[in-house]
KOLFIKOL-972010 format. One record per atom (N, C-alpha, C): residue number from 1; x, y, z. Coordinates in steps of 0.05 Angstrom, whole numbers, plus 5000, padded with zeros to 4 digits. Last residue first. Example, Ala and Ser with C-alpha at 12.3 -4.5 7.8 and 13.67 -1.06 7.14 Angstrom:
// residues 2
> 2 5257 4955 5142
> 2 5273 4979 5143
> 2 5258 5001 5157
> 1 5264 4886 5156
> 1 5246 4910 5156
> 1 5264 4934 5156
This chain:
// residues 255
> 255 5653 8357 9016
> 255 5646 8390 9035
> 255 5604 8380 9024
> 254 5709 8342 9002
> 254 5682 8324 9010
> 254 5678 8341 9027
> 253 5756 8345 8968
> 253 5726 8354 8963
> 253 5702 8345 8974
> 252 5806 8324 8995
> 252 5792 8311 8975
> 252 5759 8324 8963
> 251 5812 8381 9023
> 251 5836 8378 8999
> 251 5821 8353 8978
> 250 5772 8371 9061
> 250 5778 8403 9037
> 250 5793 8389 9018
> 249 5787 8331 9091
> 249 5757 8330 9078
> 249 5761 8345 9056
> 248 5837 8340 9102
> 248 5835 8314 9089
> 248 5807 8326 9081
> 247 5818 8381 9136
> 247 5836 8390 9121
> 247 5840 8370 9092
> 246 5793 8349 9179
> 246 5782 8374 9166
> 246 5797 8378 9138
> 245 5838 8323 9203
> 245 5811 8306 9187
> 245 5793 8326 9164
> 244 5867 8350 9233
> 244 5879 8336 9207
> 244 5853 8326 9179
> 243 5834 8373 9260
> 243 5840 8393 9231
> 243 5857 8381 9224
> 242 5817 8334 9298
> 242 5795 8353 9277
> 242 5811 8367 9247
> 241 5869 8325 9315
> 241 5851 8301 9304
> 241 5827 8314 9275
> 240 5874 8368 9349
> 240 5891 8361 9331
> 240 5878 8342 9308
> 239 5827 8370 9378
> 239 5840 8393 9365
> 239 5854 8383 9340
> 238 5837 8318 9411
> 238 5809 8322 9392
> 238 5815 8337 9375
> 237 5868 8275 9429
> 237 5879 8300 9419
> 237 5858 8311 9395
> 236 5848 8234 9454
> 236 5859 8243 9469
> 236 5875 8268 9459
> 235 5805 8222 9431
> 235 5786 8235 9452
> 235 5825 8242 9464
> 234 5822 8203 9367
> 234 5802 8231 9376
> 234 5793 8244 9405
> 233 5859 8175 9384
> 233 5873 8206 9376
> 233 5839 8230 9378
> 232 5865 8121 9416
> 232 5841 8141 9407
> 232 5851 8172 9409
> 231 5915 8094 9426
> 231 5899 8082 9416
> 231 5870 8105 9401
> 230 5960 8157 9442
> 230 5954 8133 9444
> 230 5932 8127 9419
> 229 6009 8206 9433
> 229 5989 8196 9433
> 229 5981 8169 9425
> 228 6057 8239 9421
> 228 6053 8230 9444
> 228 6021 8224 9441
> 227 6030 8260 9348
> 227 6055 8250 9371
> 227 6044 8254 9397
> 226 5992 8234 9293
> 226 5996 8247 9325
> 226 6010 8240 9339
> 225 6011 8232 9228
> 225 6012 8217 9255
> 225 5999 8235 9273
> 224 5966 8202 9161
> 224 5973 8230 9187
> 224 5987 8217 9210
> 223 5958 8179 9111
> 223 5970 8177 9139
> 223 5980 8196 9147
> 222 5917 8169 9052
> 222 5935 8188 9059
> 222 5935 8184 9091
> 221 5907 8120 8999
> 221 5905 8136 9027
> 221 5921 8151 9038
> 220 5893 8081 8953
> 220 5890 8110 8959
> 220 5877 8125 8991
> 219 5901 8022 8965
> 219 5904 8038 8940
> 219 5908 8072 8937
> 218 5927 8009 9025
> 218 5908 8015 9007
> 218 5906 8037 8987
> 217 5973 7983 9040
> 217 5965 7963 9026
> 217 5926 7984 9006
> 216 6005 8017 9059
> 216 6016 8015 9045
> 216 5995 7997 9022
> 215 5969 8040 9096
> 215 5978 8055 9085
> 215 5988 8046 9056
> 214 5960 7997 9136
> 214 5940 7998 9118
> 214 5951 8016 9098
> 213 6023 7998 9140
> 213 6018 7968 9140
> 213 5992 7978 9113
> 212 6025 8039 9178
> 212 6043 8037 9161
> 212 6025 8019 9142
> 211 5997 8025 9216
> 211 5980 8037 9201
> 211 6002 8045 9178
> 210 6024 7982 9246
> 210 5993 7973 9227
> 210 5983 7995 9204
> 209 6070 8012 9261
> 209 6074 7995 9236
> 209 6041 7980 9226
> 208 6053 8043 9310
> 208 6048 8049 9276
> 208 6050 8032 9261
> 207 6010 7983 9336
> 207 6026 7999 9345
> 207 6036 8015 9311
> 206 5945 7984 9373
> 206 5954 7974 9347
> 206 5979 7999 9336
> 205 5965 7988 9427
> 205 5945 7970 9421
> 205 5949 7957 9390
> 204 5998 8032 9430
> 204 6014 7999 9436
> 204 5989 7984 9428
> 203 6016 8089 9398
> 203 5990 8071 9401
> 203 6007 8042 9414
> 202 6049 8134 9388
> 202 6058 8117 9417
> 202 6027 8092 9417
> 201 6020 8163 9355
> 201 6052 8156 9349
> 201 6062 8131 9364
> 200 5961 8151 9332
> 200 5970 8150 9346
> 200 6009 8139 9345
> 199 5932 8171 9262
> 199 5946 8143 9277
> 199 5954 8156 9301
> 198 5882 8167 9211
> 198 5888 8187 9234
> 198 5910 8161 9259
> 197 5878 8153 9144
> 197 5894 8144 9160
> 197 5902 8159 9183
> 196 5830 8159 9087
> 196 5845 8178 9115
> 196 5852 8163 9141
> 195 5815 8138 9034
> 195 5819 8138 9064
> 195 5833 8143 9075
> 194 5775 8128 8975
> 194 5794 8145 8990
> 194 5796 8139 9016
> 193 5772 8063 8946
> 193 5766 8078 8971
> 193 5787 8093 8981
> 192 5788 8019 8924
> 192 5799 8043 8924
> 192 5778 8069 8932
> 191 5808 7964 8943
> 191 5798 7970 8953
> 191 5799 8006 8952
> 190 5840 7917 8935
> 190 5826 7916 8915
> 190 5804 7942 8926
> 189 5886 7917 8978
> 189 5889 7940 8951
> 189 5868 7928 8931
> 188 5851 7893 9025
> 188 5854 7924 9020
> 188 5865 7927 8995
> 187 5844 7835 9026
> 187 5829 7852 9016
> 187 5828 7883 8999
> 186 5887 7816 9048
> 186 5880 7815 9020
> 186 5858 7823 9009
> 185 5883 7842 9097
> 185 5907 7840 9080
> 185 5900 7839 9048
> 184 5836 7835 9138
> 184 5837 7841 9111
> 184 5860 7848 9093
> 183 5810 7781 9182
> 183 5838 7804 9169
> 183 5841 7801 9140
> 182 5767 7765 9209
> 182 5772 7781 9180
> 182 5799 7798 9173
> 181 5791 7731 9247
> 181 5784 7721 9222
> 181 5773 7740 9196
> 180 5796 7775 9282
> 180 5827 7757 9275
> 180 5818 7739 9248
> 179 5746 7787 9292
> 179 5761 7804 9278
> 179 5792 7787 9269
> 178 5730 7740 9314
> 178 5721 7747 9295
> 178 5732 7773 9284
> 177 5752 7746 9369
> 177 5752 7723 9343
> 177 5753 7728 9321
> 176 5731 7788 9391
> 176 5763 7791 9391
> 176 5771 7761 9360
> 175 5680 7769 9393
> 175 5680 7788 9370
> 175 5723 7796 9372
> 174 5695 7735 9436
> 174 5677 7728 9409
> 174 5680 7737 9381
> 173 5691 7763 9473
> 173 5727 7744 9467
> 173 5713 7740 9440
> 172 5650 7797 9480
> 172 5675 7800 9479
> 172 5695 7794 9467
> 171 5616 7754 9500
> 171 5618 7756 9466
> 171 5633 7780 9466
> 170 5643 7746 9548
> 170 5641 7717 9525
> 170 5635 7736 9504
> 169 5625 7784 9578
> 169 5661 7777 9571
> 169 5662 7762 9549
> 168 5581 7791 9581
> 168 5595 7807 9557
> 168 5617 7807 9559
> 167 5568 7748 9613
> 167 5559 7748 9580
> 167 5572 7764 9561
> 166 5588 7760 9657
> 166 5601 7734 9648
> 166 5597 7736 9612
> 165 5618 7818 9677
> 165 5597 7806 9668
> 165 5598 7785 9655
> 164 5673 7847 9696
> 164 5655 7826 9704
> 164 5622 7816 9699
> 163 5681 7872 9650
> 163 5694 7855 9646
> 163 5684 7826 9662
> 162 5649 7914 9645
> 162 5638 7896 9621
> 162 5655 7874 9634
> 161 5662 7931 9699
> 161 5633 7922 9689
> 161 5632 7901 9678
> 160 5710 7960 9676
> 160 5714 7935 9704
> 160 5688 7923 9702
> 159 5696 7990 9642
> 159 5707 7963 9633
> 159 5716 7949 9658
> 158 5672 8037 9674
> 158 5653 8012 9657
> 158 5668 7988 9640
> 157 5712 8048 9708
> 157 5688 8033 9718
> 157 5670 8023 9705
> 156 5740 8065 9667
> 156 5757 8046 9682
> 156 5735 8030 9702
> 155 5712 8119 9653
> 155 5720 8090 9634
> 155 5736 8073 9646
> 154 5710 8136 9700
> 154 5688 8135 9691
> 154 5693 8108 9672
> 153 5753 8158 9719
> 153 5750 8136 9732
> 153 5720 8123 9721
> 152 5790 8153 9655
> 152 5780 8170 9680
> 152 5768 8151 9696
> 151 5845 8161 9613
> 151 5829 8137 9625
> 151 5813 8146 9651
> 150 5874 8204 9615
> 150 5848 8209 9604
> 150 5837 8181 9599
> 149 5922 8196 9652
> 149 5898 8207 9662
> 149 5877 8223 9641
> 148 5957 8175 9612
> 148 5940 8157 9632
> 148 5915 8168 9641
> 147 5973 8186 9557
> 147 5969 8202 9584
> 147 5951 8184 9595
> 146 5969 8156 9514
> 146 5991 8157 9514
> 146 5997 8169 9553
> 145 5919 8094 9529
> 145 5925 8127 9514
> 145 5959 8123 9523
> 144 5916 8042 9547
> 144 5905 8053 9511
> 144 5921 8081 9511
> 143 5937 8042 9600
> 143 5947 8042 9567
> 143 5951 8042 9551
> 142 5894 8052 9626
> 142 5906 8070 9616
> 142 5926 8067 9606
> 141 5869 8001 9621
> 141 5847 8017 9612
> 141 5877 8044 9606
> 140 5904 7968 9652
> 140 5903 7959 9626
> 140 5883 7993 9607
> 139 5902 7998 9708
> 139 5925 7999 9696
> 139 5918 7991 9661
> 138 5845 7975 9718
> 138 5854 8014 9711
> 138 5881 8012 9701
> 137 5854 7930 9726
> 137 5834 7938 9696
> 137 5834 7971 9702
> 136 5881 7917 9774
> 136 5899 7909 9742
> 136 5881 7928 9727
> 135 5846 7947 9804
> 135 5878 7965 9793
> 135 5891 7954 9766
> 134 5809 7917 9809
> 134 5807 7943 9795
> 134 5832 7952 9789
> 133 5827 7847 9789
> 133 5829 7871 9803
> 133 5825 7889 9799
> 132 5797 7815 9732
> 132 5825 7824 9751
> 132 5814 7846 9777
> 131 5791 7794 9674
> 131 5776 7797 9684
> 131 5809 7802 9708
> 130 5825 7820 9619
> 130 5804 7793 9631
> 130 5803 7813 9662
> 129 5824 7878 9573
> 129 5829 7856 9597
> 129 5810 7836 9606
> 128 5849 7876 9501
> 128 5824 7867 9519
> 128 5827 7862 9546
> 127 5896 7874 9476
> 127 5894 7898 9501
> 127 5861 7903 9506
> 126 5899 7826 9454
> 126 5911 7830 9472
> 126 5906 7851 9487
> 125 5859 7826 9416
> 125 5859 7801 9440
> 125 5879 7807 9469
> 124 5864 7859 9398
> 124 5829 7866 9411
> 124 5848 7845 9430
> 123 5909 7855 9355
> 123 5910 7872 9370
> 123 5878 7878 9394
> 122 5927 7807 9339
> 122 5936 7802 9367
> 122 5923 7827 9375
> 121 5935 7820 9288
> 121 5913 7803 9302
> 121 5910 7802 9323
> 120 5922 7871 9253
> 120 5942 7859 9264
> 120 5921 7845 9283
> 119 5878 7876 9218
> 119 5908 7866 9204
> 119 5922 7861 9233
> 118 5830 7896 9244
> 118 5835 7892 9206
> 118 5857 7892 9208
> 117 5834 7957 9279
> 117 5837 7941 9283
> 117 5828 7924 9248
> 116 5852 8024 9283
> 116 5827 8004 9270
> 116 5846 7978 9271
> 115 5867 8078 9297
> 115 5875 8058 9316
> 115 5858 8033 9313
> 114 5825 8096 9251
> 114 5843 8114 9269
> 114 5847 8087 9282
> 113 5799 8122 9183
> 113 5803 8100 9203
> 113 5825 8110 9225
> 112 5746 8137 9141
> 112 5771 8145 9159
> 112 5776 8130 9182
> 111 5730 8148 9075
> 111 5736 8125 9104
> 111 5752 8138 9119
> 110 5676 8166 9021
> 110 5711 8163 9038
> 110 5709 8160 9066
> 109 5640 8139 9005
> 109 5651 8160 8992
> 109 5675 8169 8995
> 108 5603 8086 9008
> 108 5623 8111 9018
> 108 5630 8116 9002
> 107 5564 8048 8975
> 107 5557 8073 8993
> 107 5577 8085 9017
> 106 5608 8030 8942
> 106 5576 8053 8924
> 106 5555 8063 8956
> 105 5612 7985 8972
> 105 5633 8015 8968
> 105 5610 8029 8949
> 104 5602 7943 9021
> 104 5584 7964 9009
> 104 5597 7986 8990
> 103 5648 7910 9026
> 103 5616 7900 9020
> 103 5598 7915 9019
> 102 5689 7947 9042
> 102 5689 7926 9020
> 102 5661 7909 9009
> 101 5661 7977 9076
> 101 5656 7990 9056
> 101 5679 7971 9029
> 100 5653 7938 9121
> 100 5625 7950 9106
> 100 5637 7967 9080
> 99 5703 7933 9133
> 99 5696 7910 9119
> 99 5668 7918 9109
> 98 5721 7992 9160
> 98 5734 7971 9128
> 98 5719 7954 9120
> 97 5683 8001 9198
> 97 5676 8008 9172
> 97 5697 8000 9150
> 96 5700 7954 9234
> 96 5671 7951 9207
> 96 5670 7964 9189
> 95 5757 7974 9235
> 95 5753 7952 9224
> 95 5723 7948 9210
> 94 5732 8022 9270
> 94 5747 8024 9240
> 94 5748 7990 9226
> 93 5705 7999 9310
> 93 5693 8008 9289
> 93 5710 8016 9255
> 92 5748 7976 9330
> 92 5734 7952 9316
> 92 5715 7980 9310
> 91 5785 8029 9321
> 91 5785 8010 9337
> 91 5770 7990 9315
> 90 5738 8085 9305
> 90 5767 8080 9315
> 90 5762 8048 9320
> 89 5715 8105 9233
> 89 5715 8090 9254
> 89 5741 8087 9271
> 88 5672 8142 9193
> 88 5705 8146 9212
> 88 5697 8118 9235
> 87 5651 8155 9122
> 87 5656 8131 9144
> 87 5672 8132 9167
> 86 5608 8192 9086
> 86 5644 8187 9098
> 86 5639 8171 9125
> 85 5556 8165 9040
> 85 5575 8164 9073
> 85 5596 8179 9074
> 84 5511 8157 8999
> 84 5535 8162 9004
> 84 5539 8179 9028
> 83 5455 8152 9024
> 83 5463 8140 9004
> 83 5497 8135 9006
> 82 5403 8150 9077
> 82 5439 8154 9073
> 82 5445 8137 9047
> 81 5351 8135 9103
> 81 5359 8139 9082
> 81 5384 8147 9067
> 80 5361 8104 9156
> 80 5363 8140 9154
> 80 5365 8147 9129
> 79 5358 8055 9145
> 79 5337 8065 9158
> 79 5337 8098 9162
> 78 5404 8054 9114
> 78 5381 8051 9101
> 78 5354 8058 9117
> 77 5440 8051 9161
> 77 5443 8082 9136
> 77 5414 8069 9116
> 76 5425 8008 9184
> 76 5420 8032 9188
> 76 5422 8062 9176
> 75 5435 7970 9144
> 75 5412 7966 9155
> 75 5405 7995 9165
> 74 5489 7978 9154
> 74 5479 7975 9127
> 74 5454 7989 9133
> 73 5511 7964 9199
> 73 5510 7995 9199
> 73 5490 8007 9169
> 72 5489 7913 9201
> 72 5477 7929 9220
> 72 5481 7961 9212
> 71 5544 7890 9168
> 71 5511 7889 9160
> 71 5489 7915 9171
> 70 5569 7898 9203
> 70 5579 7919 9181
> 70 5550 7918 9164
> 69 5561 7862 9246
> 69 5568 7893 9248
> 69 5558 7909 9222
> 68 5570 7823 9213
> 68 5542 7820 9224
> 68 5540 7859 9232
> 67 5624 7826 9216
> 67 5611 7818 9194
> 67 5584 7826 9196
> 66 5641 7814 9270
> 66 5644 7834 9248
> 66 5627 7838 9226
> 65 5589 7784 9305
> 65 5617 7787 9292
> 65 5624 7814 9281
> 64 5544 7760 9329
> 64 5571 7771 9346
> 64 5600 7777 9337
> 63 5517 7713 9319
> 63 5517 7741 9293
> 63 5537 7759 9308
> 62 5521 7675 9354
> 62 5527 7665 9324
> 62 5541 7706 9308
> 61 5490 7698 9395
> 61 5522 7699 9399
> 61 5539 7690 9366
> 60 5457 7762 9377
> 60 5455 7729 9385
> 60 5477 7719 9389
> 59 5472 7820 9403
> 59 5465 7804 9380
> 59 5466 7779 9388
> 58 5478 7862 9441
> 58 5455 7849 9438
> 58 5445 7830 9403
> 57 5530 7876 9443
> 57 5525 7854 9464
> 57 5494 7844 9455
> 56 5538 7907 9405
> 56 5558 7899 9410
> 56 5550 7870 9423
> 55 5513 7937 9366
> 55 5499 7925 9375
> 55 5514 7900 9390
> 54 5527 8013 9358
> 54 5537 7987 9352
> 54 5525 7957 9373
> 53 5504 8069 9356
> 53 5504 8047 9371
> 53 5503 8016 9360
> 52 5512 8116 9317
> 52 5504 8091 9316
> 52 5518 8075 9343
> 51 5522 8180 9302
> 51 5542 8172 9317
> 51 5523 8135 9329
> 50 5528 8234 9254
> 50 5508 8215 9253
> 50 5530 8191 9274
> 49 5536 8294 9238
> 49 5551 8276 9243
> 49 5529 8260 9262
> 48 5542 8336 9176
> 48 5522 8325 9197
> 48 5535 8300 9210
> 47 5574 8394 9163
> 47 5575 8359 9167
> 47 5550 8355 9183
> 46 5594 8449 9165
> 46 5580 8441 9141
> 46 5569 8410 9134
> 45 5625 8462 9205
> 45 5634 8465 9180
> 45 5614 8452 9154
> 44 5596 8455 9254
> 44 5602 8478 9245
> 44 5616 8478 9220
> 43 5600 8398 9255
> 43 5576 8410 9255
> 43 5569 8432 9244
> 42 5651 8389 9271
> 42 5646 8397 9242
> 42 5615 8401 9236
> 41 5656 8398 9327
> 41 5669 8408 9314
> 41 5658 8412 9280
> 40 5628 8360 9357
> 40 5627 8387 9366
> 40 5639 8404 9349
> 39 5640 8310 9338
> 39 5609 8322 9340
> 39 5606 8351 9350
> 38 5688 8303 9357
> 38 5683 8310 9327
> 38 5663 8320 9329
> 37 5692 8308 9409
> 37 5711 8332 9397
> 37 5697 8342 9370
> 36 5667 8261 9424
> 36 5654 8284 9435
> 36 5667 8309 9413
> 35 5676 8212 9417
> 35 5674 8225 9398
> 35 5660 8251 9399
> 34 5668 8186 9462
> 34 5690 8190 9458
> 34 5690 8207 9438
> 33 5598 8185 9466
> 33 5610 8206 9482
> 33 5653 8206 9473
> 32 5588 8128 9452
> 32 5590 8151 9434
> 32 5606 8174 9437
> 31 5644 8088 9480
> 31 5621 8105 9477
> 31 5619 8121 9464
> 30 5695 8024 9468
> 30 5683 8061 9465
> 30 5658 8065 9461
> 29 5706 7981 9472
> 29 5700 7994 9500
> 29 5695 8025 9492
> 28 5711 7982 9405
> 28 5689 7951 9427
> 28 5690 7966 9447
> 27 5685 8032 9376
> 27 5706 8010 9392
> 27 5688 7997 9400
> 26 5638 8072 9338
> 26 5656 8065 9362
> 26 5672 8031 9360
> 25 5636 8108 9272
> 25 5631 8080 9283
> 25 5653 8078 9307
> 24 5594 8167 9246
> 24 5622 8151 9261
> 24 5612 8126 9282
> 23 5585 8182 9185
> 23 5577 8170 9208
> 23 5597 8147 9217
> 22 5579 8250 9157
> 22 5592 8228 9175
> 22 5585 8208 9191
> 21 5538 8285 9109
> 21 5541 8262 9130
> 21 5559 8246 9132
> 20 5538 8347 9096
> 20 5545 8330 9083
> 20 5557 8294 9107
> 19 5476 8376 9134
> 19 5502 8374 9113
> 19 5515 8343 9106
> 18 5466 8394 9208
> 18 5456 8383 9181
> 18 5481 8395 9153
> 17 5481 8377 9275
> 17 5479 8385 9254
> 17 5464 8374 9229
> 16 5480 8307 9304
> 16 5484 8334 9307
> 16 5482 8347 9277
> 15 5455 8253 9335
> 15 5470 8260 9308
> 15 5465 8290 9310
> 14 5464 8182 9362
> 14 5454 8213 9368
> 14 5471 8225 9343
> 13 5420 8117 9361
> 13 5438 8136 9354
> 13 5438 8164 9363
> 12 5397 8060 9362
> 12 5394 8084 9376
> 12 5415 8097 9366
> 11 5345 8013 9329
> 11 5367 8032 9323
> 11 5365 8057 9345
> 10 5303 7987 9327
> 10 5328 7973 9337
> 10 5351 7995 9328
> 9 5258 8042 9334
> 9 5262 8005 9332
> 9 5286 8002 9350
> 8 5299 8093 9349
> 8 5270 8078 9336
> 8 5276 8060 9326
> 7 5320 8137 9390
> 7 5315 8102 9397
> 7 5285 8101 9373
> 6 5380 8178 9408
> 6 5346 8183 9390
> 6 5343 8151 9385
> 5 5395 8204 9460
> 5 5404 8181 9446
> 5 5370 8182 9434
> 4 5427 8272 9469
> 4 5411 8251 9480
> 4 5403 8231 9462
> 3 5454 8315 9474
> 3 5468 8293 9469
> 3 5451 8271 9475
> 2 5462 8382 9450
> 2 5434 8359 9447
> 2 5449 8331 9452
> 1 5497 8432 9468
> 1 5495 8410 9448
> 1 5477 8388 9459
């Protein structure tokens, strides 16, 4: 599989297959590469999966938001000509793609959100680490999942990075802001958008009662759990993750 990052202009992305288009939106500490399971998987069922580099650190510090995110993904399904989407985001990508597809819904078609941040507030600020010891920021890094040891030493060495970098600590805490100011409570039941709720049983970042929470508040969604699993059901139970999501695609007709 081709994983190499395709760069025109201000857009880098990598995207697999051809068919009916996914484009999945990362976390604030997630790489494309977490989404390794999906890009490997529905390629073969008939998806093209389209995977955007979120402009996390290279936006001005003003535009360092959510908001400015959901713009960006705009901007980029227009630069790939993309009319109608299925949307998957984990984390603050699930959060943009909530608030892009309250400010874009004529271009999704259906959403899927997993450990998305949009309602509980405390949840970027708190299982963000500051800055510490490698051991504090390997201990914080493997408590996103439910199994420690799929925090590797690879993702425990690039959030000891981001953490010591003064700039991308600050718009870090920035965009931890700016998600606590879009909580969308009152947004979601004006919001009928099919969406597929993928949750972690044991998530502590954003724990079930959030996804209880989006469940209850959006008009039309259906909640899956995964047991013994953390913050990112796709990199830490890909299998499982795929043919809940698969199955949600068949049963709503989005082939």
């Amino acid at each position: 599989m081709d994983t190499s990052v395709i760069t025109e202009g201000k857009f880098r992305y990598i995207e697999f297959g051809e068919g009916t288009p996914i484009v999945v939106l990362h976390g604030l500490m997630g790489g494309l590469s977490n989404f390794g399971g999906v890009s490997s998987f529905f390629p073969e069922k008939g998806y093209k999966v389209i995977l955007p580099e979120l402009p996390i650190y290279d936006m001005p510090m003003l535009k360092t938001t959510v908001k400015h995110f959901a713009k960006f993904v705009a901007e980029f399904l227009e630069h790939k000509g993309l009319d109608e989407v299925l949307l998957l985001g984990n984390s603050l990508g699930g959060h943009v793609g909530l608030l892009f597809t309250k400010m874009y819904p004529e271009k999704v078609k259906g959403l899927i959100i997993t450990g998305s941040s949009g309602l509980y507030e405390s949840a970027m600020g708190d299982s963000y680490p500051k800055r510490g010891s490698y051991e504090f920021i390997e201990k914080k890094a493997q408590d996103v999942f439910y199994d420690p040891a799929v925090a590797t030493k690879e993702i425990v060495d690039e959030v000891y990075a981001t953490v010591n970098d003064r700039v991308k600590l600050v718009k870090t805490l920035a965009i931890a802001k700016s998600a606590i100011r879009h909580n969308m409570a009152k947004d979601l039941p004006k919001m009928p958008t099919p969406t597929c709720i993928i949750w972690g049983k044991n998530d502590s970042v954003t724990p079930p009662e959030v996804a209880e929470e989006f469940h209850t508040l959006l008009p039309d969604s259906d909640l899956y759990w995964i047991d013994k699993c953390g913050h990112a059901p796709m990199m830490e139970h890909p299998d499982t993750f795929n043919e809940l999501l698969y199955a949600w695609l068949l049963a709503r007709k989005f082939q």
